[in-house]
C-alpha positions in Angstrom: -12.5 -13.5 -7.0 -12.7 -9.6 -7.3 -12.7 -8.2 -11.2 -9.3 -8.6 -12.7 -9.8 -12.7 -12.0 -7.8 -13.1 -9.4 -8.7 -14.3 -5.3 -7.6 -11.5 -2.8 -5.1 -12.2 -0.7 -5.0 -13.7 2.8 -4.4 -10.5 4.8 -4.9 -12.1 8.2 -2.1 -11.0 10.3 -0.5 -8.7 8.2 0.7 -5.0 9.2 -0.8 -2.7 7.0 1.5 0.4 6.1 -0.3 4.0 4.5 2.2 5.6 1.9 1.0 9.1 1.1 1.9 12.0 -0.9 2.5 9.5 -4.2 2.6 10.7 -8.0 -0.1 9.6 -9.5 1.5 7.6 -12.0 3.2 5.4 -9.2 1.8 1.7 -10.2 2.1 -1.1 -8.0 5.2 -2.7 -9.5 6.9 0.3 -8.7 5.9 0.2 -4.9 6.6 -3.7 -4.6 10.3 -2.7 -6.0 10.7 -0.3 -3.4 9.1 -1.7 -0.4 10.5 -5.2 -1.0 13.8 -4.0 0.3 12.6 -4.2 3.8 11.0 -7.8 3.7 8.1 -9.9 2.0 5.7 -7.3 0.9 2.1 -9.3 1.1 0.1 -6.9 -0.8 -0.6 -3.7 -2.3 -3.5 -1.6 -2.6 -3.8 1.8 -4.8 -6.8 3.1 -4.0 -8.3 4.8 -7.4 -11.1 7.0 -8.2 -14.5 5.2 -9.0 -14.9 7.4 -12.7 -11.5 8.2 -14.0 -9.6 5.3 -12.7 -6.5 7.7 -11.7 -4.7 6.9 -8.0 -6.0 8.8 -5.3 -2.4 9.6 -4.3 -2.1 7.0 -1.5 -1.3 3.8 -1.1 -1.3 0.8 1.5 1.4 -2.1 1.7 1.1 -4.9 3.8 3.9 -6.7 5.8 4.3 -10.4 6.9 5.9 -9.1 10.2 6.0 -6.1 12.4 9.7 -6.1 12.0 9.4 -5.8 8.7 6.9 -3.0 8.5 9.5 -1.0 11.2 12.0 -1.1 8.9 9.8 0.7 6.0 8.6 3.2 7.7 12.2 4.1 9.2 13.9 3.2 5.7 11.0 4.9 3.6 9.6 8.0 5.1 10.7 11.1 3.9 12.4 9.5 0.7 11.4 10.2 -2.7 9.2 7.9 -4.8 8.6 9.0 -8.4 10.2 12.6 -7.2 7.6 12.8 -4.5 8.9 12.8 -0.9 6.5 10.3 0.3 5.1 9.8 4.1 4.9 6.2 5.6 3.2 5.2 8.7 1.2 2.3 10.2 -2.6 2.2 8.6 -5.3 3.0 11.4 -7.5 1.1 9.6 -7.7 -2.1 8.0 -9.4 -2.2 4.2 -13.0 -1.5 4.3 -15.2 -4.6 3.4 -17.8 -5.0 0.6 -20.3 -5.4 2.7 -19.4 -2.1 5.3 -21.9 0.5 5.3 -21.5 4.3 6.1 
């Protein structure tokens, strides 16, 4: 269970999308309204600063299906989110583990 009391998800097999360029006041309810358009959105990750909390201005949104995550990136990049023309594009990089060092 991670701190808000809930398991992570099973992320096994999902295609992991980078949104960049986000206001920071984008939340994840707003993303999973958006992104849901192009198929079952898995999860969502806002990476946030360690001391104030606020978004870093990037996101990642996982995808069941590659199919699904094509048509995001074709239907998403270079529209606005929260009046931000946001970039999408396949993650080079899964989410780093608790247990990865640098």
């Amino acid at each position: 269970m991670n701190r808000y009391g809930r398991s992570p998800p099973r992320i096994d097999g999902m295609v992991s999308l980078k949104v960049d360029n986000l206001a920071y006041r984008t939340t994840i309810d707003d993303l999973r309204r958006v992104f849901s358009r192009f198929g079952e959105v898995g999860d969502i990750y806002i990476p946030r600063d360690p001391y104030t909390f606020e978004s870093r201005g990037f996101a990642f949104v996982r995808y069941c299906t590659d199919r699904e995550a094509d048509c995001a990136i074709r239907g998403m990049d270079g529209h606005k989110v929260d009046g931000r023309e946001v970039r999408v594009q396949r993650a080079k990089y899964g989410r780093p583990t608790p247990n990865r060092r640098s």
